[in-house]
C-alpha positions as CSV (number, residue, x, y, z in Angstrom):
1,X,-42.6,-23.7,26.7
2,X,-40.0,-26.1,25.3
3,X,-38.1,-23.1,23.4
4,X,-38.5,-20.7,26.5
5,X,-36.1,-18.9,27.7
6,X,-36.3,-16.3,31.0
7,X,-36.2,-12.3,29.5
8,X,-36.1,-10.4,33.5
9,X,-33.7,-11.4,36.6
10,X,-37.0,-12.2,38.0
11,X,-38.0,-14.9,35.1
12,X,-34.6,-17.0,35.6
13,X,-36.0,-18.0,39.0
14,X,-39.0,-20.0,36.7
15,X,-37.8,-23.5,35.5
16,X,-38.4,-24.8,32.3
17,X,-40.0,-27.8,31.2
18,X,-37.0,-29.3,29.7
19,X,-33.4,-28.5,30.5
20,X,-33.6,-28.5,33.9
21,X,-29.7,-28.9,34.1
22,X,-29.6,-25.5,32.7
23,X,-31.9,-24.0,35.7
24,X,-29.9,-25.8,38.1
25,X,-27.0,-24.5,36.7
26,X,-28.1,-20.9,36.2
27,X,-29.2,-21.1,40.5
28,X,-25.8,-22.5,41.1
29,X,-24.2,-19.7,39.5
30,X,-26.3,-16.8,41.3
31,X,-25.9,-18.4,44.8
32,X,-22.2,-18.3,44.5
33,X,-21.8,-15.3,42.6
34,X,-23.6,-13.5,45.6
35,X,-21.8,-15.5,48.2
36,X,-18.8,-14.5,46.3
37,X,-19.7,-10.4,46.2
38,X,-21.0,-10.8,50.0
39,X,-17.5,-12.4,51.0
40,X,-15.5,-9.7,48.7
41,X,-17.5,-7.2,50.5
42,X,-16.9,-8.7,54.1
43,X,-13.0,-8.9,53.3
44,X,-12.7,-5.4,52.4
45,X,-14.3,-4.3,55.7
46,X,-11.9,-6.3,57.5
47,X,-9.1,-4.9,55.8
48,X,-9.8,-1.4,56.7
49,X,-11.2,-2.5,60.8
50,X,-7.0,-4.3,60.3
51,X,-5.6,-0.9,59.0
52,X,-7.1,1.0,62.0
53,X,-6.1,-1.6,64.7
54,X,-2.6,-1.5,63.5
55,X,-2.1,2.6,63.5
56,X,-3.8,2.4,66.5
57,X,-1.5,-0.4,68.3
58,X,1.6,1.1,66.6
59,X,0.8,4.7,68.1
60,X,0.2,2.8,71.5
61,X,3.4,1.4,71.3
62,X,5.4,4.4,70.2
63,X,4.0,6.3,73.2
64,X,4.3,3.7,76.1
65,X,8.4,3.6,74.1
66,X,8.6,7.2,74.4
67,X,7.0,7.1,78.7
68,X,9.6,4.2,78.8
69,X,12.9,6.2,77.4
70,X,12.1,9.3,79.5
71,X,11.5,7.0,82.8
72,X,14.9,5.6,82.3
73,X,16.8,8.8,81.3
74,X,14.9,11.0,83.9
């Protein structure tokens, strides 16, 4: 077991008997690697609900401008 080393995704969630550090490591980097891909994935959404809003307020405001020139001119 001391030369071990996890073959599967599955097998890296097995520590070894020595090296913890490395395990500890390895967990470190999958946590945040997925927090990182999650976050990515969240950010992206928002950017496209953002898009939407704005063409949406920006078509709002370009019609309540256009009710507000023919009020005054009418």
């Amino acid at each position: 077991m001391e030369n071990w080393r996890p073959r599967t995704f599955r097998e890296l969630f097995i520590p070894g008997y020595s090296g913890r550090l490395d395990w500890w490591v390895a967990m470190f980097a999958i946590f945040f690697g997925a927090t990182s891909i999650v976050g990515l994935g969240i950010v992206c959404y928002q950017a496209a609900v953002g898009q939407k809003q704005l063409a949406a307020a920006l078509a709002e405001g370009l019609m309540l401008q256009k009710e507000g020139l023919n009020v005054t001119m009418g």
